[in-house]
DRENTI-557321 format. One record per residue (C-alpha): residue number from 1; x, y, z; residue in one letter. Coordinates in steps of 0.02 Angstrom, whole numbers, always signed. Example, Ala and Ser with C-alpha at 12.3 -4.5 7.8 and 13.67 -1.06 7.14 Angstrom:
<sites>
<num=1; east=+615; north=-225; up=+390; residu=a> .
<num=2; east=+684; north=-53; up=+357; residu=s> .
</sites>
This chain:
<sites>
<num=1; east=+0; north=+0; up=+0; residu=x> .
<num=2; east=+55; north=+189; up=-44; residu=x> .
<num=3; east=+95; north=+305; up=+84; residu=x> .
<num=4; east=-55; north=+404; up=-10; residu=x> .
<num=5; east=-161; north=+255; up=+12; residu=x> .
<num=6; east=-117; north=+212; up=+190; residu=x> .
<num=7; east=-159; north=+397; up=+229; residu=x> .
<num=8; east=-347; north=+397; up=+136; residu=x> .
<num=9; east=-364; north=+246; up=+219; residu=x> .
<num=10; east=-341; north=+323; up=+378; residu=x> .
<num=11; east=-453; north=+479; up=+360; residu=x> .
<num=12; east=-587; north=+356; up=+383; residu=x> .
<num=13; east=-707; north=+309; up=+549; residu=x> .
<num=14; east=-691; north=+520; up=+607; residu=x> .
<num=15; east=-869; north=+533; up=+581; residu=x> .
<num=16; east=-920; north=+525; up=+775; residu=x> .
<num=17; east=-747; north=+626; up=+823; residu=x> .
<num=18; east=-799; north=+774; up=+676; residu=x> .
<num=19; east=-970; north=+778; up=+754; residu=x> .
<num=20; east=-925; north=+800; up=+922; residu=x> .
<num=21; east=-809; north=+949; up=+896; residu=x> .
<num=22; east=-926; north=+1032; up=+784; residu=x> .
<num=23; east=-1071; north=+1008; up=+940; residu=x> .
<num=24; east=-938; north=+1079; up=+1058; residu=x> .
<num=25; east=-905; north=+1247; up=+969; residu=x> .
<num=26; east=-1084; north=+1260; up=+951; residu=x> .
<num=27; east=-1120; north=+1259; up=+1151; residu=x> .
<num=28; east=-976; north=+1398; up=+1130; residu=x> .
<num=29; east=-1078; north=+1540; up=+1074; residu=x> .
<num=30; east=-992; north=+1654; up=+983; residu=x> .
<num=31; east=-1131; north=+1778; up=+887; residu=x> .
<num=32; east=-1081; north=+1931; up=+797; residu=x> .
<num=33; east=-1127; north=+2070; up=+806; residu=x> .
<num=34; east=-1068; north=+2071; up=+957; residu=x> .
<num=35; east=-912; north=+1994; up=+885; residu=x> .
<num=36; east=-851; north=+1894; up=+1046; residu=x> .
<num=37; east=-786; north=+1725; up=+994; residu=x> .
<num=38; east=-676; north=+1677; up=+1178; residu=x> .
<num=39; east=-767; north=+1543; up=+1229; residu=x> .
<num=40; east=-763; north=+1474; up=+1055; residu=x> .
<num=41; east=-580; north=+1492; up=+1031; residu=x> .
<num=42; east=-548; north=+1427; up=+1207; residu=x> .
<num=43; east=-669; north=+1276; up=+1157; residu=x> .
<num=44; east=-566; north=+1248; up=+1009; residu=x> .
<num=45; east=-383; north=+1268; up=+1084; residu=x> .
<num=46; east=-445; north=+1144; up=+1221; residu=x> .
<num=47; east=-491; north=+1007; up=+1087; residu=x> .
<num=48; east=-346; north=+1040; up=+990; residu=x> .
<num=49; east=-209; north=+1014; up=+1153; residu=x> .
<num=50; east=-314; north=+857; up=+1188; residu=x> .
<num=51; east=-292; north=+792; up=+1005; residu=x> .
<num=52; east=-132; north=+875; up=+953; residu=x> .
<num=53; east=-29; north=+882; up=+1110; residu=x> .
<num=54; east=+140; north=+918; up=+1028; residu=x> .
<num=55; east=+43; north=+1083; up=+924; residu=x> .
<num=56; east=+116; north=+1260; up=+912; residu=x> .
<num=57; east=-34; north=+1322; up=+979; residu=x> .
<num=58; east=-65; north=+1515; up=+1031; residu=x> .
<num=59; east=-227; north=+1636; up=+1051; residu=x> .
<num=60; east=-225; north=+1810; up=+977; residu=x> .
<num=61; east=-329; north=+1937; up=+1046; residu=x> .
<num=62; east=-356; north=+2057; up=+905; residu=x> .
<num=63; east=-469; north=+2186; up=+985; residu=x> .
<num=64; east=-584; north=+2156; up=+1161; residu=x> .
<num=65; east=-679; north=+1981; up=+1125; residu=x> .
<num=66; east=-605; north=+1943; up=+959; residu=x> .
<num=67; east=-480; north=+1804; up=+984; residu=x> .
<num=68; east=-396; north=+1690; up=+851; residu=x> .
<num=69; east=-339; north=+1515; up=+846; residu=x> .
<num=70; east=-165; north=+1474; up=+736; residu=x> .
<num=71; east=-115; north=+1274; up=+762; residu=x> .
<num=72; east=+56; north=+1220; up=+676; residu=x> .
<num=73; east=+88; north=+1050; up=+654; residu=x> .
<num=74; east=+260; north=+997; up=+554; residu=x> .
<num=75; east=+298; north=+860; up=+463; residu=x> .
<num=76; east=+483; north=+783; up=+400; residu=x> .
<num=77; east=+572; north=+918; up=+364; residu=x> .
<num=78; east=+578; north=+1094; up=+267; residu=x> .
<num=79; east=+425; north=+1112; up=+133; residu=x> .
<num=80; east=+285; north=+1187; up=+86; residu=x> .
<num=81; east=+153; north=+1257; up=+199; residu=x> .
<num=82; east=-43; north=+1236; up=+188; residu=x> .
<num=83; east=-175; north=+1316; up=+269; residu=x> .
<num=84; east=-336; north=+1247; up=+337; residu=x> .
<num=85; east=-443; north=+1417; up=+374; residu=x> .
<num=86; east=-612; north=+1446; up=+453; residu=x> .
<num=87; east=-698; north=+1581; up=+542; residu=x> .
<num=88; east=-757; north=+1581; up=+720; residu=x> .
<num=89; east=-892; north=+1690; up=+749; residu=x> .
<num=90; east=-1072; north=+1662; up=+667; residu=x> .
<num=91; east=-1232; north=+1748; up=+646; residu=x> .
<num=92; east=-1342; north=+1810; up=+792; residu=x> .
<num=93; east=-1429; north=+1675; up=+879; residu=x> .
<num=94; east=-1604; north=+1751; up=+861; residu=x> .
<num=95; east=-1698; north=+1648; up=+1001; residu=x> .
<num=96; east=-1845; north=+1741; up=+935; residu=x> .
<num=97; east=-1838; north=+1627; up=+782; residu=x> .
<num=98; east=-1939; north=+1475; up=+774; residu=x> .
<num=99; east=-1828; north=+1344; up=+835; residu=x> .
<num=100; east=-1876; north=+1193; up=+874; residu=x> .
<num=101; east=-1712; north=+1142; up=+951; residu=x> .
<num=102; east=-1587; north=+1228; up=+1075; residu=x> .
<num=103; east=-1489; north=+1344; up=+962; residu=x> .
<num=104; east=-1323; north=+1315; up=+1067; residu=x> .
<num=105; east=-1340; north=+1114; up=+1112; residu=x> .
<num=106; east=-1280; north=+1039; up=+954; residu=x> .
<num=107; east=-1413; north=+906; up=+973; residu=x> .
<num=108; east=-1385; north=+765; up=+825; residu=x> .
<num=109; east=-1550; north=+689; up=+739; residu=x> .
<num=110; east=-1600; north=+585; up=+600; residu=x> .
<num=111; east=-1417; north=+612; up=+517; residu=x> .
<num=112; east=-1419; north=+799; up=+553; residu=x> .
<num=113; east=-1317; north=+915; up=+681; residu=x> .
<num=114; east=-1433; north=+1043; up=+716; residu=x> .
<num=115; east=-1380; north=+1235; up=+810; residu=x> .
<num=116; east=-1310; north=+1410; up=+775; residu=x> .
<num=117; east=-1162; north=+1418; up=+661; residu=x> .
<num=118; east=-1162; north=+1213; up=+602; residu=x> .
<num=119; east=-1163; north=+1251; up=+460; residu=x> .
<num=120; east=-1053; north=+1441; up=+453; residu=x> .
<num=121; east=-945; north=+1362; up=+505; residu=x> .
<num=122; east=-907; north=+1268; up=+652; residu=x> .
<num=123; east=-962; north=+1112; up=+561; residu=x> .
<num=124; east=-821; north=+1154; up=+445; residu=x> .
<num=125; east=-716; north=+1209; up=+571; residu=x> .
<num=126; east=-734; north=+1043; up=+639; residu=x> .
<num=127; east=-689; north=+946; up=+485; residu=x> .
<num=128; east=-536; north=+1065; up=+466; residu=x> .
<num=129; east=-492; north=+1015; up=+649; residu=x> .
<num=130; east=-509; north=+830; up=+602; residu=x> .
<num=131; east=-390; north=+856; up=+472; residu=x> .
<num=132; east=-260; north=+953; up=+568; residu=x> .
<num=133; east=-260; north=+777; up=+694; residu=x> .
<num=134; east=-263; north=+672; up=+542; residu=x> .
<num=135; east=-93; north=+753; up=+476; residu=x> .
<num=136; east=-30; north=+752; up=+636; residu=x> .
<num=137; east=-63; north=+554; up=+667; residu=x> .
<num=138; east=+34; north=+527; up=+517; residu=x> .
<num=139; east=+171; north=+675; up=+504; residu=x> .
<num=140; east=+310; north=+556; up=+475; residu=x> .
<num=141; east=+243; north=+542; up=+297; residu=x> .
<num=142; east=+251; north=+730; up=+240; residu=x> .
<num=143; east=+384; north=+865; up=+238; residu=x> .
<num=144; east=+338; north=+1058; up=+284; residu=x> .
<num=145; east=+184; north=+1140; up=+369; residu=x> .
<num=146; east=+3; north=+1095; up=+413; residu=x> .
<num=147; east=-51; north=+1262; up=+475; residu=x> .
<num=148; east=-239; north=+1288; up=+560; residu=x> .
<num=149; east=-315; north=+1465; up=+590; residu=x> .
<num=150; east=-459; north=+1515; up=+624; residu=x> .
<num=151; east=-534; north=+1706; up=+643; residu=x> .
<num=152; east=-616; north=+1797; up=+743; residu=x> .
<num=153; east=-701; north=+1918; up=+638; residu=x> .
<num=154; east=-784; north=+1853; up=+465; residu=x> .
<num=155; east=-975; north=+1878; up=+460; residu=x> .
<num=156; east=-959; north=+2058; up=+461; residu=x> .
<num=157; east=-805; north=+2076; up=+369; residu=x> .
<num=158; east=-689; north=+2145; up=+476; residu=x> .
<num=159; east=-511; north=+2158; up=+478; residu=x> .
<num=160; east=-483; north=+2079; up=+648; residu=x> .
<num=161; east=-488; north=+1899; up=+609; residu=x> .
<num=162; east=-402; north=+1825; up=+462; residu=x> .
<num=163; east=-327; north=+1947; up=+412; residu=x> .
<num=164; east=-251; north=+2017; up=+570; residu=x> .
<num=165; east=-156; north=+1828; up=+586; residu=x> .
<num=166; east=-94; north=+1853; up=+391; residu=x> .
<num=167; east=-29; north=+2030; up=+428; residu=x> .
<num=168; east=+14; north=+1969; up=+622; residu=x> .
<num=169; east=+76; north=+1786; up=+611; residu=x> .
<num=170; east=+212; north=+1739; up=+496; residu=x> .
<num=171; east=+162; north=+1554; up=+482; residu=x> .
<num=172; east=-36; north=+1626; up=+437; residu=x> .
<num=173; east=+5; north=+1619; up=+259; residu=x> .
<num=174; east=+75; north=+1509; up=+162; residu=x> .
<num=175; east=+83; north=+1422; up=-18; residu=x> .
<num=176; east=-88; north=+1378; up=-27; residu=x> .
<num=177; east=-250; north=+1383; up=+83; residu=x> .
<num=178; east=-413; north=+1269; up=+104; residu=x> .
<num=179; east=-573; north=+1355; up=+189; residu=x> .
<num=180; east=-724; north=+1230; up=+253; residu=x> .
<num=181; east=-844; north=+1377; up=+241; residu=x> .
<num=182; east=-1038; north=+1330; up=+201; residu=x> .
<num=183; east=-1041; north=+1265; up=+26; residu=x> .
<num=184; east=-1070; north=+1084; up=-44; residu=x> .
<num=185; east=-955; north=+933; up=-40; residu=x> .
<num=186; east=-1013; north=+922; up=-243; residu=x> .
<num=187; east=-959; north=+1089; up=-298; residu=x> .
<num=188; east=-769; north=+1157; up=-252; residu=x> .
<num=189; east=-765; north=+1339; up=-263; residu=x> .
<num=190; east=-613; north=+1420; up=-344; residu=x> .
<num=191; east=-682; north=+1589; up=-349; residu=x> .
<num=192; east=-801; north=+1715; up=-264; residu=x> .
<num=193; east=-866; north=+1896; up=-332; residu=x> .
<num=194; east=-821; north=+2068; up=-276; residu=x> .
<num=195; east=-938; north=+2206; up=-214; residu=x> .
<num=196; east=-963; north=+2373; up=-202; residu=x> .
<num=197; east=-1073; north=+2422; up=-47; residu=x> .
<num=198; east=-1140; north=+2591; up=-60; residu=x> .
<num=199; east=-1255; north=+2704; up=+23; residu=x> .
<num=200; east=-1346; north=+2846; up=-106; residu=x> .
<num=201; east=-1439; north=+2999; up=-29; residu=x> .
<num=202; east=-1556; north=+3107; up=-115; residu=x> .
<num=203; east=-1602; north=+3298; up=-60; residu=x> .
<num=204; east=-1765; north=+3373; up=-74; residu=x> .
<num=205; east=-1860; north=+3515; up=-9; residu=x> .
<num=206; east=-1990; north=+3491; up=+114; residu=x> .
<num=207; east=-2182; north=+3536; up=+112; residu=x> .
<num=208; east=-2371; north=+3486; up=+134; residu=x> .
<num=209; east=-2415; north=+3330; up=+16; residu=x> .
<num=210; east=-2571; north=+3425; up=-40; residu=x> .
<num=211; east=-2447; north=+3576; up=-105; residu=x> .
<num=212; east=-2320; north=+3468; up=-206; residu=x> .
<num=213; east=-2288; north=+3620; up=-328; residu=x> .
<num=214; east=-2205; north=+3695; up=-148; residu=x> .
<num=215; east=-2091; north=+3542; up=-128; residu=x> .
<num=216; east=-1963; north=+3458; up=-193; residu=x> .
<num=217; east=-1983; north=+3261; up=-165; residu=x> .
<num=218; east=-1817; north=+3167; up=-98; residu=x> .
<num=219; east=-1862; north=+3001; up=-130; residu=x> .
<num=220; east=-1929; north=+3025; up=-320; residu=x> .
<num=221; east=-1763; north=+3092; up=-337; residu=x> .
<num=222; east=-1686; north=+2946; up=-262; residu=x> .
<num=223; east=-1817; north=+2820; up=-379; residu=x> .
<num=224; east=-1721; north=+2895; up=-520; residu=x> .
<num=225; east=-1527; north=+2879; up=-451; residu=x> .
<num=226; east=-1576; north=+2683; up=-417; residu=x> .
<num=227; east=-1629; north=+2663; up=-575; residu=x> .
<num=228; east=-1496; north=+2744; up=-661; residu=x> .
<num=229; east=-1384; north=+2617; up=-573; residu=x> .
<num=230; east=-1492; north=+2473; up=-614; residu=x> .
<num=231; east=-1388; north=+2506; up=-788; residu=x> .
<num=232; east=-1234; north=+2444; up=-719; residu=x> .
<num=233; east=-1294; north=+2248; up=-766; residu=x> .
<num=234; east=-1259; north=+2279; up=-921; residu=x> .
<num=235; east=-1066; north=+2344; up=-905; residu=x> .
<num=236; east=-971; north=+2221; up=-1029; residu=x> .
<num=237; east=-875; north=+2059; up=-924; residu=x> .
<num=238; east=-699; north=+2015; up=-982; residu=x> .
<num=239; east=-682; north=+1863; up=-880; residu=x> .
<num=240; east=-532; north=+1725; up=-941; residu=x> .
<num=241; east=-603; north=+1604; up=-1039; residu=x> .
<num=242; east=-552; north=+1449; up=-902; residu=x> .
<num=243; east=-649; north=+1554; up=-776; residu=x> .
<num=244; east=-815; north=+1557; up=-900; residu=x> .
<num=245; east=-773; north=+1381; up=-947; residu=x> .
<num=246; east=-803; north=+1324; up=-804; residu=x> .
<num=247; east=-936; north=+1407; up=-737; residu=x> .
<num=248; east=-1021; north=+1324; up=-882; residu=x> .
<num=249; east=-964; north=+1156; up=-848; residu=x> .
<num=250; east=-1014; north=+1178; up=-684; residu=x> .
<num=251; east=-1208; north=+1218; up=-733; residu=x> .
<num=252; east=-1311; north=+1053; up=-692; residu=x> .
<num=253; east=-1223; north=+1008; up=-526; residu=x> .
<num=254; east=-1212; north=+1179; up=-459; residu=x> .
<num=255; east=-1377; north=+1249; up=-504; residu=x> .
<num=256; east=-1466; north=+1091; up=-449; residu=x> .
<num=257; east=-1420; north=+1147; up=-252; residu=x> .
<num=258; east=-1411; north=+1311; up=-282; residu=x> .
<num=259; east=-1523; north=+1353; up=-388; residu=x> .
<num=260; east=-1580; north=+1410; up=-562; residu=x> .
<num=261; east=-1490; north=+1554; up=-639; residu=x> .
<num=262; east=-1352; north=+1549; up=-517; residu=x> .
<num=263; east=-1221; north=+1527; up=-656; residu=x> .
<num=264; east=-1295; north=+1689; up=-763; residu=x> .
<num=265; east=-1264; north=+1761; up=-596; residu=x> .
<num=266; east=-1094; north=+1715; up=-556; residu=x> .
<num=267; east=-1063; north=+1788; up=-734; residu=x> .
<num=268; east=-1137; north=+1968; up=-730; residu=x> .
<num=269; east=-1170; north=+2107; up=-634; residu=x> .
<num=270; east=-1308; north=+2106; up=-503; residu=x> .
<num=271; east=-1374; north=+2270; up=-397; residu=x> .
<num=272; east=-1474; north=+2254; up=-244; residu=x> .
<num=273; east=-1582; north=+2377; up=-166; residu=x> .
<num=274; east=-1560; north=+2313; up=+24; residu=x> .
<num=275; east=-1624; north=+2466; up=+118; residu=x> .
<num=276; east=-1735; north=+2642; up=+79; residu=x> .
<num=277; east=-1765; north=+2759; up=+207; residu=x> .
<num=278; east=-1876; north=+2919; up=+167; residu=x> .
<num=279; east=-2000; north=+3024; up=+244; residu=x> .
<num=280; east=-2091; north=+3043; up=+416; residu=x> .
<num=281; east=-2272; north=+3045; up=+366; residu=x> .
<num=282; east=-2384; north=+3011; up=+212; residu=x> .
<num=283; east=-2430; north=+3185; up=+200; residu=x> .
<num=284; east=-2263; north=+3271; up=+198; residu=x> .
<num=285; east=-2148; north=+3285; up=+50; residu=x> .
<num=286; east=-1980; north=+3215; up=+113; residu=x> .
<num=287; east=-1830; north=+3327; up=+124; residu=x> .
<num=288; east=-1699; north=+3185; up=+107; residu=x> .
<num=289; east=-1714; north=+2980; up=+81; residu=x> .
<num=290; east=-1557; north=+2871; up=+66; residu=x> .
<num=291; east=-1549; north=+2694; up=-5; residu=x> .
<num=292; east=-1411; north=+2557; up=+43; residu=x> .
<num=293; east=-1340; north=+2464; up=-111; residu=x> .
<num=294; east=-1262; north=+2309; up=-153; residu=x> .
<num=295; east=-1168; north=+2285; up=-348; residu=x> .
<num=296; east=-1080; north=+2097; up=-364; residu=x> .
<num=297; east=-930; north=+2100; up=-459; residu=x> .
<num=298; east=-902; north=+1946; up=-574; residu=x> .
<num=299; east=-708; north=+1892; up=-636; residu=x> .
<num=300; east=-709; north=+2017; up=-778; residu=x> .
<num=301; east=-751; north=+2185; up=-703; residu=x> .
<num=302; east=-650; north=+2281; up=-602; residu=x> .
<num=303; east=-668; north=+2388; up=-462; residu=x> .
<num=304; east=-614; north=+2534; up=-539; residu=x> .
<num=305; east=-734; north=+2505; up=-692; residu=x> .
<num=306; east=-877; north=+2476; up=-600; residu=x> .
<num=307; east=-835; north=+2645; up=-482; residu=x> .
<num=308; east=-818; north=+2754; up=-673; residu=x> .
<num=309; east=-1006; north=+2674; up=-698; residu=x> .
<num=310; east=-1074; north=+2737; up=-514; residu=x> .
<num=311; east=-998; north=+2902; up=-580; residu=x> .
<num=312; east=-1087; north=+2915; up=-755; residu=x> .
<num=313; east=-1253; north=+2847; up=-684; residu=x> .
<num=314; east=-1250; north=+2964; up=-541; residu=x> .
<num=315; east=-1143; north=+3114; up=-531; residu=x> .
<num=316; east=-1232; north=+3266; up=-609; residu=x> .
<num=317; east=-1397; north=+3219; up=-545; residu=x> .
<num=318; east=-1482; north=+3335; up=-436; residu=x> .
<num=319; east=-1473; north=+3325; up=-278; residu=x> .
<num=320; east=-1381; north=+3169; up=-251; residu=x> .
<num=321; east=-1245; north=+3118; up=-166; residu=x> .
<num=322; east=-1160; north=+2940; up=-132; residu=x> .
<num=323; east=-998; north=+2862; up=-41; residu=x> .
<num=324; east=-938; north=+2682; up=-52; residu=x> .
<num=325; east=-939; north=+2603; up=+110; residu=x> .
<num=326; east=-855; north=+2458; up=+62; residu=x> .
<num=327; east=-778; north=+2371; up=-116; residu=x> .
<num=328; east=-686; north=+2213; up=-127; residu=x> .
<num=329; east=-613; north=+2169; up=-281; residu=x> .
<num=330; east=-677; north=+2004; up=-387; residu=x> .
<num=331; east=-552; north=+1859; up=-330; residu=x> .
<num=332; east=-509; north=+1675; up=-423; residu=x> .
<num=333; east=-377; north=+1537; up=-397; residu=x> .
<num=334; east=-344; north=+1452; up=-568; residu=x> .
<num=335; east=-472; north=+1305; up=-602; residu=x> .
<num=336; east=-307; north=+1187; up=-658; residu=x> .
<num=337; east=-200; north=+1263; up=-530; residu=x> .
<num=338; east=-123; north=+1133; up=-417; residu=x> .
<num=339; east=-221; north=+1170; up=-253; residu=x> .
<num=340; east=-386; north=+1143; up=-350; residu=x> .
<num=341; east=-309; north=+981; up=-422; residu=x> .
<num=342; east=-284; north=+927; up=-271; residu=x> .
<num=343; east=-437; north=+943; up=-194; residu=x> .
<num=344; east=-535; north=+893; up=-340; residu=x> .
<num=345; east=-442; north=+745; up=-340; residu=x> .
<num=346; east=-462; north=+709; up=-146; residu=x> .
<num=347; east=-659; north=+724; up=-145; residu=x> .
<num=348; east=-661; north=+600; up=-312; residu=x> .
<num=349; east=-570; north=+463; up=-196; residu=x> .
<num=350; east=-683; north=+512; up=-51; residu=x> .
<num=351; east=-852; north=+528; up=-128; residu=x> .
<num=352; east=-815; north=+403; up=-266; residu=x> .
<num=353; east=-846; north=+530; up=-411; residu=x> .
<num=354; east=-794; north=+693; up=-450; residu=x> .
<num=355; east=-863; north=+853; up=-398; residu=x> .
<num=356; east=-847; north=+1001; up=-494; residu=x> .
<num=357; east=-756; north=+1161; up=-487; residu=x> .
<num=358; east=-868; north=+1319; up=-476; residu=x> .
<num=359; east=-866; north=+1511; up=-438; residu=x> .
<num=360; east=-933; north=+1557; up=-273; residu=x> .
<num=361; east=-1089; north=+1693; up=-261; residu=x> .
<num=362; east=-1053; north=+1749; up=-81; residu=x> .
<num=363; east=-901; north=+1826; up=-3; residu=x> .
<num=364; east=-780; north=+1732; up=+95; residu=x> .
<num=365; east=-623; north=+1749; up=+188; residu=x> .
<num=366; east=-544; north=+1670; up=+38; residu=x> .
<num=367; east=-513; north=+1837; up=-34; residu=x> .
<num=368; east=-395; north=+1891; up=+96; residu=x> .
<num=369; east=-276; north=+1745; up=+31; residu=x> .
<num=370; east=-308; north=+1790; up=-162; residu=x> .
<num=371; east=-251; north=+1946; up=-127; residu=x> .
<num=372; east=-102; north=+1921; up=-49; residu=x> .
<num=373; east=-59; north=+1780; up=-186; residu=x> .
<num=374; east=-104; north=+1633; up=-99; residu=x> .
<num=375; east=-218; north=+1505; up=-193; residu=x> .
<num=376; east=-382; north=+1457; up=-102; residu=x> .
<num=377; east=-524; north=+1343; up=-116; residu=x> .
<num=378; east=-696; north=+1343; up=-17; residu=x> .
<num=379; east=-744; north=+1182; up=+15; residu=x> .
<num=380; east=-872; north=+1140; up=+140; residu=x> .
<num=381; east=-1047; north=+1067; up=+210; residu=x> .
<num=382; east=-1198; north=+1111; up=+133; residu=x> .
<num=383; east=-1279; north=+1236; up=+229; residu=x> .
<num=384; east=-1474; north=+1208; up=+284; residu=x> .
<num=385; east=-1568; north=+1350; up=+357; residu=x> .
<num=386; east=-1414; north=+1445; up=+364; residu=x> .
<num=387; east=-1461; north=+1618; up=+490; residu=x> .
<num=388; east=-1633; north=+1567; up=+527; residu=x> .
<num=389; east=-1711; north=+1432; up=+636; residu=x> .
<num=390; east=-1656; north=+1264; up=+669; residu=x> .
<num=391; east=-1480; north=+1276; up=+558; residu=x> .
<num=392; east=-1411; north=+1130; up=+540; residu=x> .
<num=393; east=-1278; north=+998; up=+432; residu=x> .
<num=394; east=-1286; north=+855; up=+383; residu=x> .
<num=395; east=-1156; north=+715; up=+480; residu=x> .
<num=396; east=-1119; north=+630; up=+331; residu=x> .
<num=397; east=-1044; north=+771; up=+226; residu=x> .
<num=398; east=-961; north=+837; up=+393; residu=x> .
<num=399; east=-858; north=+674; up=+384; residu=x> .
<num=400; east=-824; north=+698; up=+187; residu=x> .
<num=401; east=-770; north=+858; up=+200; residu=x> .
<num=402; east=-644; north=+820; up=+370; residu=x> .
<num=403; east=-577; north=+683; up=+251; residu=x> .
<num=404; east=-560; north=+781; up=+91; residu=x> .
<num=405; east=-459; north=+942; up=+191; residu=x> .
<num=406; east=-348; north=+805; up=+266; residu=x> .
<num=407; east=-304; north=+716; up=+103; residu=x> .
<num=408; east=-284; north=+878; up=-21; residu=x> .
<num=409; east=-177; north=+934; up=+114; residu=x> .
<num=410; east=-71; north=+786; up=+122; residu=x> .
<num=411; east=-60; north=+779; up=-54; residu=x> .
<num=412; east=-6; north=+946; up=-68; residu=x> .
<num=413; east=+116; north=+937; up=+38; residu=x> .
<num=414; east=+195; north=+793; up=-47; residu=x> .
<num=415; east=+176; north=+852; up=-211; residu=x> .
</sites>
C-alpha cells in the first residue's frame, strides 16, 4: 500500500470525532454582532491540546472579545506550507426565531447536527480540525507545514480575524489555503465575486403633500438615481475564458443545489436595493431619503470600472450624493492550478466521483488569501437553514469534507 493510500485509508471512521467537535463549538456561542468569539476559541484550543498535544498552539486577541486560533503542526522536514482556514464567529442567535431545538446544544438527529453556526462554520471548522489531527497522526509521511487558523471576525467583514493573523503571524500564510466555509461537498469553489457596498442619498425640499408644486420630493429623486444604477448589469464582463469555462461546466451540478440562474449570476453584474429610508409621514414631501446598495462583481469587471459606472449613472444628478462604504475586488484561484487539483482529486477518492469546480456567489475569507497571492479553495458542508431557525448539517458530509481537507492537504504537501 502507498503512503497516499495508507493515509486515505486512515481519514476514515472520524465521523463520531468530527461531530463532536462541531457540537462543542456550538455550546460555545460566539454571535456577531457582538463579535465575541472567547469561549469558542478557548473551546477549540482545548480540543486541539487534547488531540494535538505536541501543536504550536497560541490565542490572539485582536481587539476586546475577538480572539484567534493558529495550530502548527510539522511534518519531515523543510516544505511547503498549507493552510486549513475557518472563521469563528457566526450569525446572531435570534432565540426569537422558530426553533424547534436549542440553538447552542448541538443536538444530532435523523443524520443531522442541528444549532447556531453548524453550518457557518463550526461544522467546517470541525472537519478542518479533524484534518489538522489526521496530519498530525501521520506527520512522519510529509515534509513542511500543516497550518490551522481560524478568525475571529468574518461575518461582518472585519479586519480583525483572518486577516489580522496574515498581517500578524508569519506562519498565517503560506503556499496555498483550504477554507471549510458553508458550501457543498459536490461543488469546489475556486472563486467568489467582488462588491461594491454603497449608500446613495437624495435631497429634497420639504412641504405639505397637498402643495407638491411647494416641494421638492427626496425620494422620487432617489427612484431615479436607483434606477440609473440598475444600468450597471449591463457593463461588458472580460472574464478568462477557463474562468467562464467552467462556470459552464459547472451548470447542472451547481444549479441543482443552488439554484436556477445561479451561473448567469456568477457571470454578470447584479445590484441590490437592500435598504430605503424616506419620509416621516404620508402627508409630507420628504426633504432627504437614502438607499443602501449592493453591486456583485463577477471575474471580468473591475473595481475601478464599476466605480467610473457609479460616476456616469449618478454624478450630475440633482441633488444626489453617494460614498462607497465598502468594495472588494472580484477574486479567483486558477481552475487547473495545483491546489484545486488537489482537492478535486481528494473528494473524487472520497465521494467516489468527482465534484466540480465552480465560482462562489457569496463573499468569503478566501479573498484575503487571493489577494495576498495565496491560492484558495472553499470547500465545505452544505448549509441548511443557514441564519434562521433550526440551522443545521448534515453528519455525513461533515465526515467527507474532514476527510477531503486532510487528504488535499497531504497531497499537497507531498507534491
Amino acid at each position: 500500500m502507498t503512503d497516499r493510500a495508507a493515509f486515505l485509508a486512515a481519514t476514515q471512521g472520524w465521523a463520531e470525532e468530527v461531530t463532536d467537535i462541531a457540537a462543542t463549538l456550538i455550546a460555545a456561542a460566539s454571535p456577531n454582532p457582538p463579535g465575541d468569539t472567547r469561549a469558542a476559541a478557548e473551546a477549540a484550543a482545548a480540543m486541539l491540546r487534547e488531540a494535538v498535544p505536541d501543536a504550536e498552539l497560541t490565542l490572539h486577541e485582536s481587539a476586546p472579545g475577538i480572539v484567534n486560533l493558529v495550530a502548527r503542526v510539522t511534518g519531515t522536514g523543510p516544505g511547503r506550507r498549507i493552510i486549513l482556514n475557518g472563521h469563528l464567529d457566526t450569525y446572531p442567535v435570534n432565540e426569537a426565531l422558530p426553533w424547534t431545538v436549542d440553538p447552542l446544544g448541538g443536538e444530532v438527529r435523523d443524520g443531522r447536527l442541528y444549532g447556531r453556526g453548524a453550518a457557518d462554520m463550526k461544522g467546517g471548522i470541525a472537519a478542518s480540525m479533524v484534518a489538522l489531527s489526521v496530519l498530525a497522526e501521520h506527520r512522519d509521511k510529509w515534509p513542511g507545514e500543516a497550518v490551522l487558523t481560524l478568525g475571529g471576525d468574518e461575518e461582518t467583514m472585519g479586519p480583525l480575524g483572518t486577516q489580522w493573523l496574515m498581517e500578524n503571524v508569519p506562519h498565517a500564510v503560506g503556499d496555498a489555503a483550504i477554507i471549510g466555509d458553508a458550501g457543498s461537498p459536490e461543488v469546489l469553489r475556486f472563486g467568489e465575486k467582488g462588491f461594491i457596498w454603497m449608500e446613495v442619498e437624495a435631497a429634497g425640499k420639504p412641504a405639505h403633500g397637498a402643495h407638491v408644486h411647494l416641494g421638492i420630493n427626496a425620494y422620487d429623486r432617489l427612484r431615479r438615481a436607483l434606477d440609473a444604477l440598475e444600468g450597471m448589469r449591463a457593463l461588458p464582463v472580460a472574464a478568462p475564458a477557463s474562468v467562464t469555462d467552467a462556470i459552464a461546466a459547472a451548470r447542472a451540478v451547481s444549479e441543482a443545489l443552488n439554484g436556477a440562474g445561479e451561473c448567469d449570476v456568477l457571470g454578470s453584474v447584479t445590484v441590490n436595493i437592500g435598504r430605503v429610508e424616506a419620509g416621516t409621514s404620508m402627508n409630507l414631501i420628504p426633504a432627504l431619503a437614502r438607499a443602501a446598495v449592493d453591486i456583485r462583481l463577477p471575474v471580468g469587471v473591475a473595481g475601478d470600472a464599476a466605480l467610473a459606472a457609479v460616476r456616469a449613472a449618478l454624478d450630475g444628478m440633482d441633488g444626489i450624493s453617494w460614498r462607497v462604504l465598502r468594495r472588494v475586488e472580484p477574486s479567483f484561484t486558477d481552475p487547473k492550478g495545483e491546489i484545486v487539483g488537489c482537492t478535486m482529486r481528494a473528494a473524487a477518492d472520497v465521494l467516489g466521483h468527482a465534484p466540480v469546480a465552480n465560482m462562489r456567489v457569496g463573499g468569503s475569507d478566501s479573498r484575503l488569501f487571493r489577494a495576498a497571492g495565496i491560492p484558495a479553495v472553499v470547500y465545505g458542508p452544505t448549509p441548511f437553514n443557514m441564519g434562521g431557525a433550526d440551522e443545521y448539517v448534515l453528519v455525513s458530509e461533515l465526515d467527507a469534507v474532514a476527510r477531503v481537507h486532510a487528504l488535499a492537504a497531504f497531497d499537497f504537501l507531498t507534491a
